[in-house]
N, C-alpha and C positions, 0 to 999 in steps of 0.2 A: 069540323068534320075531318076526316081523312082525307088522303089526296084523291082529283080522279083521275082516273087514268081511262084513256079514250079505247074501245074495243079493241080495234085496231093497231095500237102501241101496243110495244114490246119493251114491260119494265122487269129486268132482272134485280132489279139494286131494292134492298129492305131500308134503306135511308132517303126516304123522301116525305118533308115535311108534310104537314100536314095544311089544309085548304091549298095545296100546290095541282098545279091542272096540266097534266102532261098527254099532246094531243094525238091524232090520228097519223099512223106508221112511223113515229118517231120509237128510238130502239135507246135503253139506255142500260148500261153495262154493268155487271153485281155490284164493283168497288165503290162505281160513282155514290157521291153525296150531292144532298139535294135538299135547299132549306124549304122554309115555307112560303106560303102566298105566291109560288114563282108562277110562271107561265111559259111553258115549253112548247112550242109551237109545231104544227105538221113536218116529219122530215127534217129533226133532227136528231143528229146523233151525237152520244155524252157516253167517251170510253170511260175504261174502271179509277185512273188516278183523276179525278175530275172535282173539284167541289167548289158548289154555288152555295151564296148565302140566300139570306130571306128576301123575297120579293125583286128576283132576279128576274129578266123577260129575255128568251131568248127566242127569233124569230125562226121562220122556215128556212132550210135549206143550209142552217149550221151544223159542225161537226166540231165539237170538242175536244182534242187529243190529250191524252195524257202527259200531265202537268200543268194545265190550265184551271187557277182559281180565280172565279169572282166575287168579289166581297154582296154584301148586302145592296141591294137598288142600283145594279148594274142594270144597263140597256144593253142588248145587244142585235144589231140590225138583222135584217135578210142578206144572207148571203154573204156576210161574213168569213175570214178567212183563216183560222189559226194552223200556224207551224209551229212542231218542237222537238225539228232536226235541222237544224242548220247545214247538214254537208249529208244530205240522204243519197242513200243507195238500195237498191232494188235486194229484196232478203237479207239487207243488213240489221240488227236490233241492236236497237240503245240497252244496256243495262239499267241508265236511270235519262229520263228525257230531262230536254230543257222547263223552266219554271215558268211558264208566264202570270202576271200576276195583275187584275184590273179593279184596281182600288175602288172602294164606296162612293156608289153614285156615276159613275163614270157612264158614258152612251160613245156604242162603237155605228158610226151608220152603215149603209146597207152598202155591200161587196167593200167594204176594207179589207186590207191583208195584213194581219203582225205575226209581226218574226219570232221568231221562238227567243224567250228570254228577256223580253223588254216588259214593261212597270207602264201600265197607263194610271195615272195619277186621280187621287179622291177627285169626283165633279170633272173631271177632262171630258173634252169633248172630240172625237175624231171624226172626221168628214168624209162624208161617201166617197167610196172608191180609194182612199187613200195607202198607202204603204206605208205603215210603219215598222223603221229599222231602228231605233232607238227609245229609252225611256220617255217619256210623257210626263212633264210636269203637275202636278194639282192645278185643276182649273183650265188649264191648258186646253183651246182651241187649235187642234190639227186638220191641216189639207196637207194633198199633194202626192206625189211618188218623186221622191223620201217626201213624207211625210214634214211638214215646217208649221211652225208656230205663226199662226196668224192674230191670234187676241188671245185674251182671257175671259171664262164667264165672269159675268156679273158688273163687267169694269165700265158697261156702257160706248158709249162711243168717244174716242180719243179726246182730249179736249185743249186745244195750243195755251200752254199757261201765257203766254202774252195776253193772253184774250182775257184769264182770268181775273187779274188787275185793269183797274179802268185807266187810259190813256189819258196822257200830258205831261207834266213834269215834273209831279210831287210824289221826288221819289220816297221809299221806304214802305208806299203800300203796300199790304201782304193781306193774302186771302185764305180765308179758313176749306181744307178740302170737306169732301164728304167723311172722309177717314179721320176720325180724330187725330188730333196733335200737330197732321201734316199740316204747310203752309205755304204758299206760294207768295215770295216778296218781288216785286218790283225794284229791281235794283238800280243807279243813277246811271246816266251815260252822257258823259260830257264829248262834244265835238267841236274840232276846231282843225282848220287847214293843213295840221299835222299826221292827224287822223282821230280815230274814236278812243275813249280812256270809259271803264267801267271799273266801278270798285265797292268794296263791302269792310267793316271792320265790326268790333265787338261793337254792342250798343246802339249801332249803329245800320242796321240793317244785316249783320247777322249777329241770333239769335244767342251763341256759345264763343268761347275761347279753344281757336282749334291747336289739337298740339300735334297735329298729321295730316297730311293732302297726302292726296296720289290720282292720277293719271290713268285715265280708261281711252285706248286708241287704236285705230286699226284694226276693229273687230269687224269681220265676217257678214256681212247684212241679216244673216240667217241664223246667227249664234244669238242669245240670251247669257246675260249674268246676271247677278246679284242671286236672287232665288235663297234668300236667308234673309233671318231677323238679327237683331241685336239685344242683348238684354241689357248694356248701359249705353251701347255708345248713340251720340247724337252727331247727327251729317248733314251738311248741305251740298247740294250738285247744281254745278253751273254747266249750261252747256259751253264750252266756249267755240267751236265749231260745228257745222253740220246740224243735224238734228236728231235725238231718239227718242223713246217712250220709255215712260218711267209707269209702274202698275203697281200702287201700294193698297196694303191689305191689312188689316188688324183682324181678322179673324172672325168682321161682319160687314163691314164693309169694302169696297172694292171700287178702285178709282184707275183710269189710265190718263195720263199727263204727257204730253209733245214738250219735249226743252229744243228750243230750236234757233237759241239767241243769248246772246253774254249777257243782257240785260234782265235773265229771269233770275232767282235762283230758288230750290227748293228745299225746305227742310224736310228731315225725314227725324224723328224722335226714337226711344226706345223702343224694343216692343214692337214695327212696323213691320210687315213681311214686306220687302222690295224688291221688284224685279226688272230689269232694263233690258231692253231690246230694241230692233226695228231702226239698229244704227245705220247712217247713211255711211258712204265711204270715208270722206272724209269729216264725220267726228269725232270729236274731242271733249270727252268728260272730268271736269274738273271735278273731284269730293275732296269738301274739308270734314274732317273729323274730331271728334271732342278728346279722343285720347290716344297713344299708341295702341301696335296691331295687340290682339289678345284674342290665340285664336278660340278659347276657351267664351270667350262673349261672345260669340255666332251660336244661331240654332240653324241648322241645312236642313232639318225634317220637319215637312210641312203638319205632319202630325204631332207633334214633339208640340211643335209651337201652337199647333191651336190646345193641347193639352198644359200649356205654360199659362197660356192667353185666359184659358175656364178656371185656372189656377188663382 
């Protein structure tokens, strides 16, 4: 069927898909585009640079501004917040506004605020009430004003790799994650009046020959890194101080892991999307790696890679 559109709305715009249901006194503007199956809900407004994919849902009491696009099976809450002037002034006009852009899949809840200009990411999720001033990772669990990373969908509930291996003193166990390839080994820890000694070599509880370490320290509690894949390289991360969460991906499944001890360490394989965060103050990430830097083996786009991944 055609779209319907409710007595009481006011649709100037000839681009709106078709089975889309756009409701009572919402007003939407000639330019706007408008896919199908969406659902536009009472008292909203959708100006002319606007475009929504198919089976977008936008609740009551939002307002669209020019330059806001939603990909396909966006959520978008009640009361909702978009900006796309960063520095407004009373009868000022932009020649061209800011872009906001809310990747596939993505659910904004109800009375969030984003800033003109920022990426909420495929499947992110933002939390009521929140402010976001910044991009939005894929998957990415936001709260807060500023807005901060608190999980990942799908990754479950954190899980202390110590736990993952079973206790006592045969070391070199290692556990198979949910994510193919990863693994969690139980690495030796020798004591003695001197103090503690922990160690790994090839063959021997780790997995590759590394020909690169490097040093993760002093991050921000509130920052995230890694947020990339690798197409050859193979790495293992020890924590050796403090503790953080490690969230690996292949592009079906979804795990988050606590390194919180020199005693653990993890492999991460080709091909893994990885991301670290939820660093305490004082830690300290150890990663060996299989080969020198090659910035050409990173993929940073979380679509690239799942397009690598169907590949």
């Amino acid at each position: 069927m055609k779209h319907f559109q409710h007595p009481q709305a006011l649709v100037e715009s000839q681009k709106i898909g078709k089975e889309t249901r756009i409701w009572a006194f919402a007003h939407v503007l000639p330019g706007a585009e408008i896919g199908e199956d969406c659902n536009i809900c009472d008292h909203v407004f959708v100006e002319n640079d606007v475009k929504l994919g198919n089976r977008v849902t936008v609740k009551s009491g939002v307002q669209l501004w020019d330059g806001v696009i939603a990909e396909d099976d966006v959520f978008i809450g009640p009361n909702v917040t978009f900006t796309n002037d960063l520095f407004p002034r009373s009868k000022h006009y932009l020649g061209k506004y800011e872009r906001t852009f809310i990747r596939q899949g993505a659910s904004i809840g109800a009375n969030a605020t984003i800033l003109a200009g920022v990426t909420i990411g495929r499947n992110a999720m933002v939390g009521a009430g929140s402010v976001v001033t910044r991009d939005v990772p894929p998957n990415a669990i936001v709260v807060g004003n500023p807005a901060t990373i608190t999980g990942y969908v799908d990754a479950g509930d954190t899980r202390r790799a110590i736990e993952l291996v079973r206790p006592g003193s045969d070391w070199g166990q290692k556990r198979e994650s949910t994510v193919a390839g990863v693994q969690v080994y139980r690495l030796p820890l020798v004591k003695d009046m001197r103090g503690n000694l922990s160690f790994a070599e090839y063959g021997q509880f780790l997995p590759f020959v590394p020909r690169r370490y490097f040093l993760v320290f002093d991050v921000p509690s509130r920052e995230v890194r890694g947020e990339h894949a690798h197409k050859t390289l193979h790495q293992f991360l020890v924590c050796v101080k403090g503790s953080l969460a490690v969230v690996v991906d292949n592009g079906h499944n979804r795990e988050e892991v606590s390194l919180e001890t020199a005693r653990v360490g993890l492999y991460i394989p080709p091909m893994v999307w990885g991301i670290q965060y939820k660093y305490t103050p004082d830690a300290m990430l150890l990663v060996l790696a299989s080969d020198v830097y090659d910035a050409g083996d990173y993929i940073r786009d979380y679509d690239e890679y799942l397009r690598a991944v169907k590949a």
